[in-house]
Every structure is written in C-alpha cells, then in structure tokens.
N, CA, C and O of each residue as an XYZ file, in Angstrom:
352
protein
N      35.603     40.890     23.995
C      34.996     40.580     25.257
C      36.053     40.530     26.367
O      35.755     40.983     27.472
N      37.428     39.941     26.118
C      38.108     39.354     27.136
C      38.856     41.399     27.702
O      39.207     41.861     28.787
N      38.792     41.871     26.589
C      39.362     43.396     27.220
C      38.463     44.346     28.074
O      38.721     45.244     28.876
N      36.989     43.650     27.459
C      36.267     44.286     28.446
C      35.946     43.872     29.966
O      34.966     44.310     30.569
N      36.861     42.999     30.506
C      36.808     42.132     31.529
C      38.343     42.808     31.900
O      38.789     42.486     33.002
N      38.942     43.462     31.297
C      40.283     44.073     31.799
C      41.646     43.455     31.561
O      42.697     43.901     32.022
N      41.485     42.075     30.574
C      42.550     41.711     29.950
C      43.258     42.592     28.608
O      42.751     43.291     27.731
N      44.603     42.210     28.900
C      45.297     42.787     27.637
C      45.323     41.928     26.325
O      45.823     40.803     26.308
N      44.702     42.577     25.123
C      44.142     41.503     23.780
C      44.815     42.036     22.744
O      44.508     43.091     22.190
N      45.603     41.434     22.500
C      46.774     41.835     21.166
C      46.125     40.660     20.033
O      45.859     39.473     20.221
N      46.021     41.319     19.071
C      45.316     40.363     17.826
C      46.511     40.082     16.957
O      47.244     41.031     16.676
N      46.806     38.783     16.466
C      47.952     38.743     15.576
C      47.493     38.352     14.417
O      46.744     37.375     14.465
N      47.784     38.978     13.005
C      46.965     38.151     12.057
C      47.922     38.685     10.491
O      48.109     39.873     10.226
N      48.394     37.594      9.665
C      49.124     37.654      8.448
C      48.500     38.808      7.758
O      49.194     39.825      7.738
N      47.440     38.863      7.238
C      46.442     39.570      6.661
C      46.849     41.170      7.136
O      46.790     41.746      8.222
N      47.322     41.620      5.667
C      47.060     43.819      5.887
C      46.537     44.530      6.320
O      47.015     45.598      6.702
N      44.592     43.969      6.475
C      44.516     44.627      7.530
C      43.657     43.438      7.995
O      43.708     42.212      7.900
N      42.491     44.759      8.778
C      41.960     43.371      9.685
C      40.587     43.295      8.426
O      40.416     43.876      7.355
N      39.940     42.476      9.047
C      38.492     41.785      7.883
C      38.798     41.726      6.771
O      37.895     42.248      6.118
N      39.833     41.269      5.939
C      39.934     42.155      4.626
C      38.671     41.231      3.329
O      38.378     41.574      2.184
N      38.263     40.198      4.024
C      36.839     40.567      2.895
C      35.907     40.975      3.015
O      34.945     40.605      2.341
N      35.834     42.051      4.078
C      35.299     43.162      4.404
C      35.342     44.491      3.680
O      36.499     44.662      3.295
N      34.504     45.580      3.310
C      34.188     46.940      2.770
C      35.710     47.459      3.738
O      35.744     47.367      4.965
N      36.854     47.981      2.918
C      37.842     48.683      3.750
C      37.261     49.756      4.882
O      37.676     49.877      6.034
N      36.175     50.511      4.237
C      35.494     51.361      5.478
C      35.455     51.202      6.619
O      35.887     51.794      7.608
N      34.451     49.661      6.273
C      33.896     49.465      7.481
C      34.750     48.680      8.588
O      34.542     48.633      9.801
N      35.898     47.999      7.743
C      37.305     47.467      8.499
C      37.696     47.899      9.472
O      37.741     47.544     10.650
N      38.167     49.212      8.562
C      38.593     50.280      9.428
C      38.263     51.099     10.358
O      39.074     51.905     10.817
N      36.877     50.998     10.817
C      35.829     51.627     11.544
C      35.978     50.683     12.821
O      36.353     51.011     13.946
N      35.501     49.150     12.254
C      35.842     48.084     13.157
C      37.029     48.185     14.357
O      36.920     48.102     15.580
N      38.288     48.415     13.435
C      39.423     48.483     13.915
C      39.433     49.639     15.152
O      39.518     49.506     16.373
N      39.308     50.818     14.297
C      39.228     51.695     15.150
C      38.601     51.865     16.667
O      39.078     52.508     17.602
N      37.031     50.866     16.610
C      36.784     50.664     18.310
C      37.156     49.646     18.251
O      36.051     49.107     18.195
N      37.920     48.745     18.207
C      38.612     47.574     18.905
C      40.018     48.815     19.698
O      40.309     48.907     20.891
N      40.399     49.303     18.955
C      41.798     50.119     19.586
C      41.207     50.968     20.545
O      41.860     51.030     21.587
N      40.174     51.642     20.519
C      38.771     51.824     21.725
C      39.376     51.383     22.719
O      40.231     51.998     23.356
N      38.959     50.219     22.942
C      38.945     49.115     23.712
C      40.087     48.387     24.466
O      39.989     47.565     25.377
N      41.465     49.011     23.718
C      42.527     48.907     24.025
C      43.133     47.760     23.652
O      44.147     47.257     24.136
N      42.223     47.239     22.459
C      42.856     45.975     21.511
C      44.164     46.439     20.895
O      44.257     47.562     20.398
N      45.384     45.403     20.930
C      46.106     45.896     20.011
C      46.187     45.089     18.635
O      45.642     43.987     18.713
N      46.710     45.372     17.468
C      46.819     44.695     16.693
C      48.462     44.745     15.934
O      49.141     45.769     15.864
N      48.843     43.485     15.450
C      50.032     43.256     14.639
C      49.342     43.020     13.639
O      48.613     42.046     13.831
N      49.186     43.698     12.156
C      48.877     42.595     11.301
C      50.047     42.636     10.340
O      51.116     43.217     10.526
N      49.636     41.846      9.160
C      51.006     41.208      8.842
C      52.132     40.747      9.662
O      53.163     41.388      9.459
N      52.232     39.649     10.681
C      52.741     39.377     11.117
C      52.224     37.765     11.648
O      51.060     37.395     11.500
N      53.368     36.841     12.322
C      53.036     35.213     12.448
C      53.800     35.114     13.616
O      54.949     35.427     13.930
N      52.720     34.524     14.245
C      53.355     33.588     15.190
C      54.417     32.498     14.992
O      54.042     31.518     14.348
N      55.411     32.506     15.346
C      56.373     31.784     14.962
C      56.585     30.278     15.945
O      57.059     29.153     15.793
N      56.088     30.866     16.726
C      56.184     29.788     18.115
C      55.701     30.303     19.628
O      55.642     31.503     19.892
N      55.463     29.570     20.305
C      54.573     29.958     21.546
C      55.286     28.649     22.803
O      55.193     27.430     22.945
N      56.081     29.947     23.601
C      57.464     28.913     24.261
C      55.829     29.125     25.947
O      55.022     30.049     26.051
N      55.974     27.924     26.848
C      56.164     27.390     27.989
C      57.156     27.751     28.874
O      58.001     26.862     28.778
N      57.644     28.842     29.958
C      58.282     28.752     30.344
C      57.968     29.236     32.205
O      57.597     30.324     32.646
N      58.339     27.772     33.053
C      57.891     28.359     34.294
C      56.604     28.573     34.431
O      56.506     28.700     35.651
N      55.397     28.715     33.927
C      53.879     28.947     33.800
C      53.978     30.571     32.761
O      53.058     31.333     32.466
N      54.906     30.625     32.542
C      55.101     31.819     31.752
C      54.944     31.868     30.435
O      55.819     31.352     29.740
N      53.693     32.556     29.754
C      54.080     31.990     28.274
C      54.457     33.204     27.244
O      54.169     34.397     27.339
N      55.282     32.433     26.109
C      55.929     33.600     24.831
C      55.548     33.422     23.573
O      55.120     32.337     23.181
N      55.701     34.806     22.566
C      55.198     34.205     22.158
C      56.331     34.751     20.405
O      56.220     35.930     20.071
N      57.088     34.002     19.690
C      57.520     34.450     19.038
C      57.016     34.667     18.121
O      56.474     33.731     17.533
N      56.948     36.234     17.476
C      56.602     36.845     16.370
C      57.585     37.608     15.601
O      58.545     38.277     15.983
N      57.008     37.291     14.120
C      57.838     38.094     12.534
C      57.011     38.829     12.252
O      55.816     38.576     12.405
N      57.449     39.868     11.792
C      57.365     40.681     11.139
C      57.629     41.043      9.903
O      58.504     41.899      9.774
N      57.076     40.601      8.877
C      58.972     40.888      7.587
C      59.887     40.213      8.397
O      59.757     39.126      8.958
N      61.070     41.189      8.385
C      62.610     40.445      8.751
C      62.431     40.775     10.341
O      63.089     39.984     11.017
N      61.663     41.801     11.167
C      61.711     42.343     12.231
C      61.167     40.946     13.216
O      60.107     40.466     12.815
N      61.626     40.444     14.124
C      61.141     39.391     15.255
C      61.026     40.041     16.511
O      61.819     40.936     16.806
N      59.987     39.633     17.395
C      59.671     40.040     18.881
C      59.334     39.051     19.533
O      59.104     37.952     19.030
N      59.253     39.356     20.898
C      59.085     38.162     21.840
C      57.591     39.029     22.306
O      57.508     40.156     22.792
N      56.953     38.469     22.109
C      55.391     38.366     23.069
C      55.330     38.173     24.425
O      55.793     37.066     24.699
N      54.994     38.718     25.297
C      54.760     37.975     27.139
C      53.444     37.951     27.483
O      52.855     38.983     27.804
N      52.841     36.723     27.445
C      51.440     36.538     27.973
C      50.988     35.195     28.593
O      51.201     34.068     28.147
N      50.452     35.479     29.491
C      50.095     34.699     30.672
C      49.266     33.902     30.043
O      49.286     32.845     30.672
N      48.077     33.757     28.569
C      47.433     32.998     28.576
C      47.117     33.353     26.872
O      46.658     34.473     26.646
N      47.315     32.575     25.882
C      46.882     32.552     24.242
C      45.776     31.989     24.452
O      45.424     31.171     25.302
N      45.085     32.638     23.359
C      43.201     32.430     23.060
C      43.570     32.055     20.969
O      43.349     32.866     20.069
N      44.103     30.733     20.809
C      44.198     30.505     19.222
C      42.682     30.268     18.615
O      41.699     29.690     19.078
N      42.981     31.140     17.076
C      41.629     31.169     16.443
C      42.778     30.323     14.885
O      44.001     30.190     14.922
N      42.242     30.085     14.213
C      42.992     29.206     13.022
C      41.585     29.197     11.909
O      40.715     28.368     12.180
N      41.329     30.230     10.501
C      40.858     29.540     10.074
C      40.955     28.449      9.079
O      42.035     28.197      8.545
N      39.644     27.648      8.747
C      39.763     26.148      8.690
C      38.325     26.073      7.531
O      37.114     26.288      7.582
N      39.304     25.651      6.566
C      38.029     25.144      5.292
C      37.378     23.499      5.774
O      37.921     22.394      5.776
N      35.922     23.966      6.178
C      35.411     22.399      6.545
C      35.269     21.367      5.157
O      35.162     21.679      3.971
N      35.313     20.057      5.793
C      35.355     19.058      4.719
C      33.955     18.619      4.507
O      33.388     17.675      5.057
N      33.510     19.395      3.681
C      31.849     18.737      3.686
C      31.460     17.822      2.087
O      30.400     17.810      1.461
N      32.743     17.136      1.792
C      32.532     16.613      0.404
C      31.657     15.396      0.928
O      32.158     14.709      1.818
N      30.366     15.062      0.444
C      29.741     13.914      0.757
C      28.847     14.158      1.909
O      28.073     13.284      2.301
N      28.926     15.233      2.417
C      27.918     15.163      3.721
C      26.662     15.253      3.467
O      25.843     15.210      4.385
C-alpha cells in the first residue's frame, strides 16, 4: 500500500524467500508483483539496529558476513509473535 502512495518499501526478512509456508509458485508470483510495484526485498538478512540521527533514520543490516547501512526517513516494524492463549 505505502508504495502505492509513492513511498520507497524495502522488505527485510531472515527467511529465503518471501511466504515460505507458502506453495514456492505462488511465493514467487507474489514476489514478482511486489517488485511490480517497486518493492524491494533483502531476504535472508537482519536488522541489526535502527540508529536516530538528526530526524534521520538508519538502519543497520547483515547479510551473512556482508553489512549495510539503510537510509530511511520512517520504519514500518512487523515482528512475528506466537500469542499466549494457554487458559483463555
């Protein structure tokens, strides 16, 4: 959504590819119009840290052994999260 509004949307995610308990097909289909769209993607790769600087924000990423600095004005964090529903 946010690229179709004319922001730049770089996806970062540990995981080989993207959806992977997803049909590889259809992953890859996925993928393919997100890059459409002018999504980019890192996968296999972590955020290492996300620096504050001046209203400026960074964002350090690994690669394997390879590290980069990220430049973006504004992170959108997704984290997933096993809910605690013992007893509910």
């Amino acid at each position: 959504m946010y690229a179709d509004f004319g922001s730049e949307v770089t996806v970062i995610d540990l995981a080989q590819r993207l959806m992977p308990r997803e049909d590889e097909e259809i992953a890859d289909r996925a993928k393919a119009i997100f890059e459409a769209k002018g999504i980019k993607f890192l996968l296999e790769s972590k955020i290492e840290e996300i620096i504050d600087k001046n209203g400026k924000g960074y964002a350090q990423i690994s690669q394997g052994q390879a590290r980069a600095k990220l430049n973006q004005t504004q992170f959108l964090w997704q984290s997933e999260e096993n809910p605690n529903t013992e007893g509910a």
